[in-house]
matplotlib code that plots the C-alpha trace (Angstrom):
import matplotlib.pyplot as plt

x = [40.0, 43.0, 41.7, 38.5, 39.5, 41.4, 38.6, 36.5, 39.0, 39.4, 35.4, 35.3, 38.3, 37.8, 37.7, 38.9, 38.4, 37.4, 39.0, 37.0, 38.0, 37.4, 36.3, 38.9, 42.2, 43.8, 42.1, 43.7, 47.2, 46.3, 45.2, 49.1, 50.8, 52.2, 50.2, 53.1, 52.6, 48.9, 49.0, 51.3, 49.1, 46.1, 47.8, 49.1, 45.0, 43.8, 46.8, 45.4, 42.0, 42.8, 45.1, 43.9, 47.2, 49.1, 52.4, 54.4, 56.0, 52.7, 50.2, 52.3, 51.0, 52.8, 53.6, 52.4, 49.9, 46.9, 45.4, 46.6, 48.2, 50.3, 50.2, 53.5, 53.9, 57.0, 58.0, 61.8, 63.5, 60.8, 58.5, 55.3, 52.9, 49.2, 47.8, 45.1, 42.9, 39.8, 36.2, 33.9, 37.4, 37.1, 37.1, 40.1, 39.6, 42.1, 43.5, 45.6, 49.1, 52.7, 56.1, 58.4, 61.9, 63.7, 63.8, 61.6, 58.0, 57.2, 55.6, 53.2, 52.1, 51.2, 49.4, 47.6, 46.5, 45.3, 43.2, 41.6, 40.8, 39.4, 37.3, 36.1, 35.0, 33.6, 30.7, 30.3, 28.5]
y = [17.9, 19.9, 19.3, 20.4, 23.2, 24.3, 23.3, 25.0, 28.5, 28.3, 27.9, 31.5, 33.2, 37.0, 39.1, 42.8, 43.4, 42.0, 41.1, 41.3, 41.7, 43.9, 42.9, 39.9, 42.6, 40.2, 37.0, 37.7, 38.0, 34.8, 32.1, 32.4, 31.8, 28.2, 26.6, 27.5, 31.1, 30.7, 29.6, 32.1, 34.8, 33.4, 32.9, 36.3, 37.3, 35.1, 37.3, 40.7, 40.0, 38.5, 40.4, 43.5, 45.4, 44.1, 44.5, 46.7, 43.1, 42.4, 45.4, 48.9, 52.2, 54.0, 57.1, 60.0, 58.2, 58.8, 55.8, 53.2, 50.3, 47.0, 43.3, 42.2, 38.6, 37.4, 33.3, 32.3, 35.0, 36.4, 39.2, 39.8, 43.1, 43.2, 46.6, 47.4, 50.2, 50.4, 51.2, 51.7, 51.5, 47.5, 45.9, 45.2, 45.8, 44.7, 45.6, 43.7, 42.1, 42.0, 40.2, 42.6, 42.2, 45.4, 47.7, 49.9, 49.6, 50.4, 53.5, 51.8, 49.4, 52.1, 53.8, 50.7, 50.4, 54.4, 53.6, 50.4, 52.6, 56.0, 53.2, 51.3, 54.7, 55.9, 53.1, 52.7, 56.3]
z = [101.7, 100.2, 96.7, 97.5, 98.6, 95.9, 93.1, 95.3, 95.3, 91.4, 91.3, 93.1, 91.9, 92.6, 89.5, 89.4, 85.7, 82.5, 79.1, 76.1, 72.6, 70.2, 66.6, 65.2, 66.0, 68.4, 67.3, 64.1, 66.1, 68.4, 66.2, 64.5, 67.7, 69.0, 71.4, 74.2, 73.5, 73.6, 76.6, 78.5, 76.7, 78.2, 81.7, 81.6, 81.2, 84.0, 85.9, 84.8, 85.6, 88.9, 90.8, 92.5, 92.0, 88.1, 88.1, 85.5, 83.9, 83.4, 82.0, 81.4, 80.4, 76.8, 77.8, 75.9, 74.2, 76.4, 77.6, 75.8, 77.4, 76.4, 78.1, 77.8, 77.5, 77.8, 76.2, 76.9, 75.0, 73.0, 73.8, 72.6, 73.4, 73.0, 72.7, 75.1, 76.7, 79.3, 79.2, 82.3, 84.5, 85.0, 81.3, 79.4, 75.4, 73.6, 70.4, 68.6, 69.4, 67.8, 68.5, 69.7, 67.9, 69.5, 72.4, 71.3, 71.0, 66.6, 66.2, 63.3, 65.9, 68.4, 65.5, 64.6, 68.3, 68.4, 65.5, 67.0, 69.8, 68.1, 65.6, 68.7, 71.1, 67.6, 67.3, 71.1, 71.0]

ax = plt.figure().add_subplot(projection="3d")
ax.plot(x, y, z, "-o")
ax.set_aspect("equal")
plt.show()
């Protein structure tokens, strides 16, 4: 009864918002990580779009850069960041992704992800 249950709860899982990519950005990031980091990445989606309320760990907002965002995936002692911004207030795009080596986000990356954005509200019009 237990098991059926809990096929039956990830059958309906509730979802607050949507992850879809954007051109091959972050597919290009993706396909190059080990299948480990692959995995958190996509359990770190499943989070996002699940939960009603994400945690900061989770999805942060860069300040003073407008609405740009950054999943942060986190894989024993390395961090990775995967750019990100919304459209229509419930889906996710995302942009592309990096492996973060210091405290500071790069600002190249940021650019990148600014671009991605500007390019992808450009042909949505």
């Amino acid at each position: 009864m237990r098991q059926h249950f809990l096929s039956l709860q990830n059958e309906y899982k509730m979802k607050y918002r949507t992850i879809v990519f954007y051109k091959n950005y972050f597919e290009d990031f993706f396909i190059k990580q080990s299948s480990k980091v692959k995995k958190k990445i996509i359990w770190t989606f499943d989070l996002i779009e699940e939960l009603p309320r994400i945690p900061e760990m989770y999805l942060k907002h860069i300040r003073n850069v407008g609405d740009l965002y950054e999943i942060r995936v986190q894989f024993g002692s390395d961090s990775y960041r995967i750019f990100c911004f919304f459209d229509e207030g419930k889906i996710i795009v995302l942009a592309h992704g990096f492996q973060k080596k210091s405290q500071k986000t790069p600002d190249q990356e940021i650019e990148k992800a600014l671009k991605i954005k500007k390019e992808y509200e450009r042909e949505k019009k």
